[in-house]
N, C-alpha and C positions, 0 to 999 in steps of 0.2 A: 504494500500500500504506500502509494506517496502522498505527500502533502504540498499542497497547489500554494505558495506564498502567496498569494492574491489573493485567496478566499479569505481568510480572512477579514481584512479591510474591508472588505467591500461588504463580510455579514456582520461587525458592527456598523456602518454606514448604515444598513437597512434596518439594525435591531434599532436604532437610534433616533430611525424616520420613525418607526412605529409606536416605540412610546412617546414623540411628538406627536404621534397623532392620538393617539391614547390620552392625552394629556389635554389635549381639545375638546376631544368628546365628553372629558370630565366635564370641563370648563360649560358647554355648551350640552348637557344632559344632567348637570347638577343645579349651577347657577347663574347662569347667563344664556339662555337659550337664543335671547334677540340678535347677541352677535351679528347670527346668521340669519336673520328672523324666520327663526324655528319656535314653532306653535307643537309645547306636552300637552298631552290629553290630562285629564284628574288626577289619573296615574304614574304620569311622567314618560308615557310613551311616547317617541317620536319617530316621525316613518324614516324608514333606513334612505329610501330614494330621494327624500329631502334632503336630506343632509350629503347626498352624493352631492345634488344639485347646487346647491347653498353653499358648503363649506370654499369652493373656490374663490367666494366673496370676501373670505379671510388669507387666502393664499393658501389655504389647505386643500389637499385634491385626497380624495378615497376613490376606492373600488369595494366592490362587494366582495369580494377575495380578502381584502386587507379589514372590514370590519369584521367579517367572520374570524377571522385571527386574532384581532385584538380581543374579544368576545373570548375564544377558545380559550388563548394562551395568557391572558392578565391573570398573573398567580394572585393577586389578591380576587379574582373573580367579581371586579367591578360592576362589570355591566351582562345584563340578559338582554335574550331576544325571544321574542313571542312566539307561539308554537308553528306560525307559518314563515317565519324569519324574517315578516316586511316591517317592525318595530324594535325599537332596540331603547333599553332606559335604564340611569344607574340601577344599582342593588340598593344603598342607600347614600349617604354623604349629603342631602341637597341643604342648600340655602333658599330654596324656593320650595313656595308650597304645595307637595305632591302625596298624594295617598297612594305608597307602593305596596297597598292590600297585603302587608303582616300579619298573620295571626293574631292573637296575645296571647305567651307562650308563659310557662311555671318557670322562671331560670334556676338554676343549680344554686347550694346555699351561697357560695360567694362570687364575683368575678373579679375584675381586675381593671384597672383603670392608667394607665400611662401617660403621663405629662413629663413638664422640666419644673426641675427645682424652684425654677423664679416662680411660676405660678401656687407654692403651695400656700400662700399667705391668703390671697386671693379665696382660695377653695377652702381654706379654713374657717374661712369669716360666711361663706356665703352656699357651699357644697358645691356640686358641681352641674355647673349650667351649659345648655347645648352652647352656647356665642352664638354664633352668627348661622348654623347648624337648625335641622328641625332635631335630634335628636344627641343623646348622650352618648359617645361611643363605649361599649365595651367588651373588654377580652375573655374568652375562657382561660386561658391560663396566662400566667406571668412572663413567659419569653414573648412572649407576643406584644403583652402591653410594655414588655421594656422597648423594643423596637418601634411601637409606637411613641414612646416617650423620648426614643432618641433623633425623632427627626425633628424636636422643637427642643432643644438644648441637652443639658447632662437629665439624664433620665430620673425619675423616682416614679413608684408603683404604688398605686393605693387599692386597697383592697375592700370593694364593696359587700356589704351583707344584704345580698342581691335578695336573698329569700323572703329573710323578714321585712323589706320595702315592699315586694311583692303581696307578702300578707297583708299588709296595711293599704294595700288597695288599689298601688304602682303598678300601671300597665308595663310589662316589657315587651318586646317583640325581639328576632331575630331575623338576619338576612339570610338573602341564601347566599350568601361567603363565612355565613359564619360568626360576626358581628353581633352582640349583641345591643339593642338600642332601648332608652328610655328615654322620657321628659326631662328628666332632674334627676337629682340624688341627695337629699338634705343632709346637714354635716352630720348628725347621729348615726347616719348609715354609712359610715366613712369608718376606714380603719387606718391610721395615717401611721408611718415606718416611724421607729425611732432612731 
């Protein structure tokens, strides 16, 4: 077997195009749909062939090849597509207001919550609020929320008593990546590191 010097370059060039486009379709399937002026349903579905059409308005070009792959291959498994593959809308993340029909699921007794250090003063005083978010993100386990804690400074994990919020009347749902989401989480429901 040999190996082609070229290929490489050239498959991260294309890995590189695609999480740019990956990164759009957040952009424009979470919180900014007008960009392109792309019209979600309730739900937050948006037709795939709009956004073929529309994205070049931004300088971004798709094919139905390459949404279907972003779809497949996003290891956090951002976005679905409808059971005839002509819609496509996050999983969750939005800052716009969309009902992506969750369940209201029991969650396990704890989860796990990831942030950065600067923020725990903040969430101390107040628990933890979606920001600019329709929902609260969180983890099943703690490598997870450390990783999420580390793309917004030096990490710390907080560990929610997801259960007994639940008992008290606190809707949760889950994504289908896995995610788990709620409204809030008042400070009592906080288990903060020493």
């Amino acid at each position: 077997m040999t190996f082609n010097c070229f290929a490489l370059p050239q498959f991260k060039a294309m890995h590189r195009a695609l999480v740019r486009k990956s990164k759009f379709l957040s952009l424009i399937l979470r919180h900014a749909p007008e960009t392109i002026g792309l019209s979600l349903d309730a739900n937050g579905w948006a037709n795939v062939a709009e956004i073929i059409d529309r994205a070049p308005s931004q300088n971004m070009h798709y094919t139905r090849d390459e949404i279907d792959e972003i779809v497949a291959t996003n290891e956090k498994r951002r976005f679905a597509l409808n059971s005839d593959g002509t819609k496509i809308r996050a999983s969750q993340g939005h800052s716009i207001a969309v009902d992506v029909e969750l369940p209201v699921l029991t969650p396990p007794e704890q989860l796990y919550h990831g942030t950065a250090i600067r923020h725990l003063a903040s969430i101390q005083a107040t628990g933890l609020r979606p920001g600019n978010r329709n929902h609260v993100h969180l983890s099943a386990d703690r490598e997870t929320a450390i990783k999420v804690g580390q793309r917004h400074g030096k990490p710390v994990v907080l560990t929610v008593l997801a259960q007994a919020l639940s008992e008290a009347g606190t809707p949760f749902y889950q994504s289908a990546n896995g995610v788990w989401l709620v409204d809030a989480v008042p400070v009592n429901y906080l288990q903060f590191p020493t």
